[in-house]
C-alpha positions as CSV (number, residue, x, y, z in Angstrom):
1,X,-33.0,15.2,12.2
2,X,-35.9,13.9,10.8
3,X,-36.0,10.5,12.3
4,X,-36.1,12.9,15.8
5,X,-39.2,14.9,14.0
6,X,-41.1,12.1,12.8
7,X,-41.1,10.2,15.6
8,X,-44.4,11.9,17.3
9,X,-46.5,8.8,17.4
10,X,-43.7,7.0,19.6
11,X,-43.1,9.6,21.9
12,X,-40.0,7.4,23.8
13,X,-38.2,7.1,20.8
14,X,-38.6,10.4,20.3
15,X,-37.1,11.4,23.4
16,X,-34.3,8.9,22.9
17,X,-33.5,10.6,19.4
18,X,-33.6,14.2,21.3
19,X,-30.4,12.9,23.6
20,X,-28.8,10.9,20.7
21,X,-28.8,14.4,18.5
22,X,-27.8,16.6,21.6
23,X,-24.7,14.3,22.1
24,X,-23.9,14.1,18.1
25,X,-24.2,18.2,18.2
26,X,-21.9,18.0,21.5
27,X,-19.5,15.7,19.5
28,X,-19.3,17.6,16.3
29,X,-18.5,21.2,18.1
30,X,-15.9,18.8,19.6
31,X,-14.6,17.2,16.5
32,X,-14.5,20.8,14.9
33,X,-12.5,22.5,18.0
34,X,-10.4,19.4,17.7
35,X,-9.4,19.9,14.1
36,X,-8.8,23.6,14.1
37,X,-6.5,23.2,17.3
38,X,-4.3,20.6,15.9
39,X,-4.4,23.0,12.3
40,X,-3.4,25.8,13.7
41,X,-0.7,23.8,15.8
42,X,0.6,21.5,12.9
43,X,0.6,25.5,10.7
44,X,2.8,27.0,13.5
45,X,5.2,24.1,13.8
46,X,5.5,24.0,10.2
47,X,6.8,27.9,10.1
48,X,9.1,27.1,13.1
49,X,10.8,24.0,11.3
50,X,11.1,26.1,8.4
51,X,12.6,29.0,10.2
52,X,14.9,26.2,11.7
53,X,15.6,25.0,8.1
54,X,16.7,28.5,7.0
55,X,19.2,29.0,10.1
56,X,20.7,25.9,9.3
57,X,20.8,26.7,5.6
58,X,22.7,29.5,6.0
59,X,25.2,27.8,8.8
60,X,26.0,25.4,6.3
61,X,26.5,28.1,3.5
62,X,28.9,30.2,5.8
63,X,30.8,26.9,6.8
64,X,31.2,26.1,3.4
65,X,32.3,29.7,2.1
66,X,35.3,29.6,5.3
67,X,36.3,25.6,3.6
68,X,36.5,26.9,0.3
69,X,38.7,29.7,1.7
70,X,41.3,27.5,2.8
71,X,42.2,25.2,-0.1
72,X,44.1,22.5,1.1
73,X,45.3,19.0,0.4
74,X,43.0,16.2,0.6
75,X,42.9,14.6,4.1
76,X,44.6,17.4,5.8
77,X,41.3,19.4,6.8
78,X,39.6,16.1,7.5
79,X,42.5,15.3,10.1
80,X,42.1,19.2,11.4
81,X,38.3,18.8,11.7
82,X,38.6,15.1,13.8
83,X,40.6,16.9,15.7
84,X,38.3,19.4,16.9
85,X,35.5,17.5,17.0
86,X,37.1,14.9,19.3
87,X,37.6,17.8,21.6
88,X,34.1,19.1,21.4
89,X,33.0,15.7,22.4
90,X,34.7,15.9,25.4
């Protein structure tokens, strides 16, 4: 830092700077451990919700391949499915 290097003639401003740059050294190791955690979390959260994304993908693929197996009238799987899900709920 050069305000730290040119300070020679006032020697205790001098040996303030030295604690001032020790500390912002201290915080920027800090800062960068900081980011690179939180990256590397936010990166592997980001592969599980897309792993969770593709499960639910194809759940919702296979559910609709067994509705459009059974063709029925209108309202008549909608009463079936209430059905069923009021007794899930249970």
């Amino acid at each position: 830092m050069a305000a730290r290097d040119g300070s020679d003639l006032f020697l205790p401003l001098k040996a303030a700077l030295v604690g001032v740059v020790a500390l912002w050294d201290i915080w920027d190791v800090c800062c960068l451990i900081c980011r690179e955690t939180f990256r590397s979390k936010l990166f592997q959260r980001t592969v599980e919700a897309k792993a969770e994304f593709t499960k639910l993908e194809s759940k919702l693929v296979a559910f609709k391949v067994i509705a459009e197996a059974y063709q029925v009238e209108p309202g008549v799987l909608d009463e079936s499915l209430q059905m069923r899900l009021k007794a899930l709920v249970r």
